[in-house]
LOPALUM-548378 format. One line per field, with one value per residue (C-alpha): residue in three letters; residue number from 0; x, y, z. Coordinates in Angstrom, 3 decimals. Layout:
N
code = [ALA / ...]
pos = [NUM / ...]
xx = [X / ...]
yy = [Y / ...]
zz = [Z / ...]
***
This chain:
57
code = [UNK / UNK / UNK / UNK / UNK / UNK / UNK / UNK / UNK / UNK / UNK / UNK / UNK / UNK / UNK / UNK / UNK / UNK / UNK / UNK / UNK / UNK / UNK / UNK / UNK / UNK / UNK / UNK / UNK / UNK / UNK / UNK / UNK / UNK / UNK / UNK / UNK / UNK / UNK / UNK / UNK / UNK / UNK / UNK / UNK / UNK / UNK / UNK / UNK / UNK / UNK / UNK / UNK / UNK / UNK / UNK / UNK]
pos = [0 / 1 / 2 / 3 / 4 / 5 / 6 / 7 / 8 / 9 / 10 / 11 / 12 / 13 / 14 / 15 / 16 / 17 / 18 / 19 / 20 / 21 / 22 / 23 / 24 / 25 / 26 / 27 / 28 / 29 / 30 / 31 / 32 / 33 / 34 / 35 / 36 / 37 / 38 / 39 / 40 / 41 / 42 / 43 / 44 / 45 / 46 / 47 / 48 / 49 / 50 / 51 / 52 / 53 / 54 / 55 / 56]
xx = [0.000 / 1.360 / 2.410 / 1.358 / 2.644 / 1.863 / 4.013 / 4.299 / 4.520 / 1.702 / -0.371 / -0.194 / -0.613 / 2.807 / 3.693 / 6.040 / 7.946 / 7.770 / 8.754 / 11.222 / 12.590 / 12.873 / 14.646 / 15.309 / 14.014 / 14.922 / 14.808 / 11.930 / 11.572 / 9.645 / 8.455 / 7.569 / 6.244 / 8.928 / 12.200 / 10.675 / 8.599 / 11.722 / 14.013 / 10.835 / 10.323 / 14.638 / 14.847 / 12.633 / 11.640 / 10.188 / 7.714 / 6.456 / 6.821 / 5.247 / 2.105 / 1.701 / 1.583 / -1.137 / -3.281 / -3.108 / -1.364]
yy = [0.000 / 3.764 / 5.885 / 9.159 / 12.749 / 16.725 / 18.754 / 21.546 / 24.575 / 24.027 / 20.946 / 18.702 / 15.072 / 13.061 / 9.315 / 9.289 / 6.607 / 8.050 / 11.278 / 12.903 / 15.684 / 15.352 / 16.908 / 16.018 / 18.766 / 17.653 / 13.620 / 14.222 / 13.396 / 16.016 / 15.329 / 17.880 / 17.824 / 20.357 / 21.526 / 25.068 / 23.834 / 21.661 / 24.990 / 27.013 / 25.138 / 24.984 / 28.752 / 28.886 / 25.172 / 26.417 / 28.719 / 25.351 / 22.958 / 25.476 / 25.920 / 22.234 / 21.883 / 24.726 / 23.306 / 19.132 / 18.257]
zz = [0.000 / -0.999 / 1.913 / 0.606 / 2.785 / 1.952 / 0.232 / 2.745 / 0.450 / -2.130 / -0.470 / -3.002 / -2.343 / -2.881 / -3.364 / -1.001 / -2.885 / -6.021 / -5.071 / -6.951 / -4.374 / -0.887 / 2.611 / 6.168 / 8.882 / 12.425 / 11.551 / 9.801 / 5.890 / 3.762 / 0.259 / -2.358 / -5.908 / -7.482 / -7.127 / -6.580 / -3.879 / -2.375 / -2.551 / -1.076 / 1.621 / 2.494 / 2.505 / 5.396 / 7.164 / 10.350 / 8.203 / 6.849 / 9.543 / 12.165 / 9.182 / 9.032 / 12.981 / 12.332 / 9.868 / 10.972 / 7.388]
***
């Protein structure tokens, strides 16, 4: 069964093992659709992270 996580920048739904971009933030593994969304999300992580703590995603 597919594990699938949030890209926290734009929301969309990702495979996480078909994802093509990912990062570690604190021993955690983020996944993101895009390159864009991957450097995004690296040029402030606790922007995201904090969001996502937020929102329940």
């Amino acid at each position: 069964m597919a594990r699938y996580s949030v890209d926290p920048v734009c929301k969309s739904k990702i495979e996480e093992e078909k994802a093509a971009h990912s990062s570690e933030h604190k021993g955690k593994k983020v996944y993101f659709c895009s390159p864009k969304c991957k450097e995004t999300f690296e040029k402030n992580p606790l922007q995201y992270m904090a969001e996502n703590l937020r929102t329940g995603a």
